[in-house]
C-alpha positions as CSV (number, residue, x, y, z in Angstrom):
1,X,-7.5,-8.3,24.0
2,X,-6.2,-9.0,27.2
3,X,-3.5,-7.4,26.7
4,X,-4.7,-4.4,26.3
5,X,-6.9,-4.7,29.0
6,X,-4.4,-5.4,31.4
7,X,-2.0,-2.6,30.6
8,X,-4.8,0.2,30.0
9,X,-3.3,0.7,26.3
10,X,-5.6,2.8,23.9
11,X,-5.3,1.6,20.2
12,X,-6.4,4.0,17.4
13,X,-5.9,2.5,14.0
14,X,-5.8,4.3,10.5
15,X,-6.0,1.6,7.8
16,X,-5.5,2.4,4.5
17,X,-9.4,3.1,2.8
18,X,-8.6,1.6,-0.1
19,X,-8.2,-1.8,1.2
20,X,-10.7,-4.1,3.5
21,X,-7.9,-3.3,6.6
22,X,-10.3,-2.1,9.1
23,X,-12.7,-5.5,9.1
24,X,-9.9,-7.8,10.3
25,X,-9.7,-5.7,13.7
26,X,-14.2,-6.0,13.6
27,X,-13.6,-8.6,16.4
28,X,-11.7,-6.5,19.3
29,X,-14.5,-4.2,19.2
30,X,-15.1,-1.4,21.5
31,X,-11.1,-1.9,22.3
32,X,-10.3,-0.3,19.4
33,X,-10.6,3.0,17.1
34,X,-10.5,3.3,13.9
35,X,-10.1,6.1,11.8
36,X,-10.5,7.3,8.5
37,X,-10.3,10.9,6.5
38,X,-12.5,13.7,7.1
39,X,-14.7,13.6,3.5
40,X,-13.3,10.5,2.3
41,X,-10.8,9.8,-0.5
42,X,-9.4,12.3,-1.9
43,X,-6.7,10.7,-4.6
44,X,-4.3,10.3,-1.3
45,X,-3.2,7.6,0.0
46,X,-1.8,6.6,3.6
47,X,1.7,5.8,3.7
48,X,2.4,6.6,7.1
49,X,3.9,3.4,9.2
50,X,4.0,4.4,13.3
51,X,3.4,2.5,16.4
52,X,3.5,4.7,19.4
53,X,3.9,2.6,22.4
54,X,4.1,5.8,24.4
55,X,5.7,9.1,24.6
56,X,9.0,7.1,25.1
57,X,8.9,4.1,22.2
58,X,8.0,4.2,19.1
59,X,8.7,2.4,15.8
60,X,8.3,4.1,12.4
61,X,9.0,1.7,9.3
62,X,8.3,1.3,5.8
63,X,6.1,-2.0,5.7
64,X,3.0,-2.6,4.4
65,X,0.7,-4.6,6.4
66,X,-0.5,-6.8,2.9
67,X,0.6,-10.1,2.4
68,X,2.7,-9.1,-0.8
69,X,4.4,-6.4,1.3
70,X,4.8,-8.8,4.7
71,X,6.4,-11.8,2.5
72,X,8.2,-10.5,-0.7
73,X,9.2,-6.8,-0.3
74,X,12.3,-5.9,1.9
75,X,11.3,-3.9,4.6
76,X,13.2,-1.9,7.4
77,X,11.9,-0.5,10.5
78,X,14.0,1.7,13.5
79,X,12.8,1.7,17.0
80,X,12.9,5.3,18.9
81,X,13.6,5.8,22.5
82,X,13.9,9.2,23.2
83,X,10.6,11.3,24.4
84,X,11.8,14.1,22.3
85,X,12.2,12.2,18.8
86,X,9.0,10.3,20.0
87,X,6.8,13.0,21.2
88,X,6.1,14.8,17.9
89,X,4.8,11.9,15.5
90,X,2.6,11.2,18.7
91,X,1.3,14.8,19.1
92,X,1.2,14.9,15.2
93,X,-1.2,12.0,15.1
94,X,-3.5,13.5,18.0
95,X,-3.8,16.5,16.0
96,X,-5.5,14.2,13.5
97,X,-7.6,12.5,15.1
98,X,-8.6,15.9,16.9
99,X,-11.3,18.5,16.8
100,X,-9.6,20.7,14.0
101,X,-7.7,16.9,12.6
102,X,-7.6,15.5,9.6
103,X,-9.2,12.3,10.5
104,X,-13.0,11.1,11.6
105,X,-14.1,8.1,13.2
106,X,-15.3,5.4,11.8
């Protein structure tokens, strides 16, 4: 929490709905957003793996934040540096969680 204090980050999460995700970040609060789909579940799942550091760093991967896909499934993850390869994931996710978005508050 600090952290994020200290560097002025803004941390939106969008947990998967089908799991209890979103209550192990209850205790940071305020400090973070959490989002979920506009009208529910819809037979859909999220499968999507970003973390946008900025405009300028990001890291897309394939792991599943679970304990069966943190310690038994092989995972692999690439770290981007370039503003252009970064830029549209990150303008892609505040389209969802925009006015005309995909994606509501929780």
């Amino acid at each position: 929490m600090t952290f994020r204090s200290e560097r002025n980050v803004r941390i939106d999460l969008l947990p998967e709905e089908s799991t209890a995700a979103a209550r192990a970040f209850g205790p940071l609060g305020a400090q973070v957003r959490i989002w979920h789909r506009a009208g529910g579940t819809d037979h859909t799942s999220l499968h999507a793996k970003v973390i946008a550091a900025d405009r300028h760093t990001a890291l897309l991967g394939s792991a599943n934040l679970t304990g069966h896909g943190l310690s038994r499934n092989v995972e692999s993850g690439v770290i981007l540096r370039d503003s252009r390869a970064v830029g549209r994931p990150v303008d892609h996710l505040r389209w969802l969680t925009g006015p005309e978005g995909l994606l509501r508050r929780s």
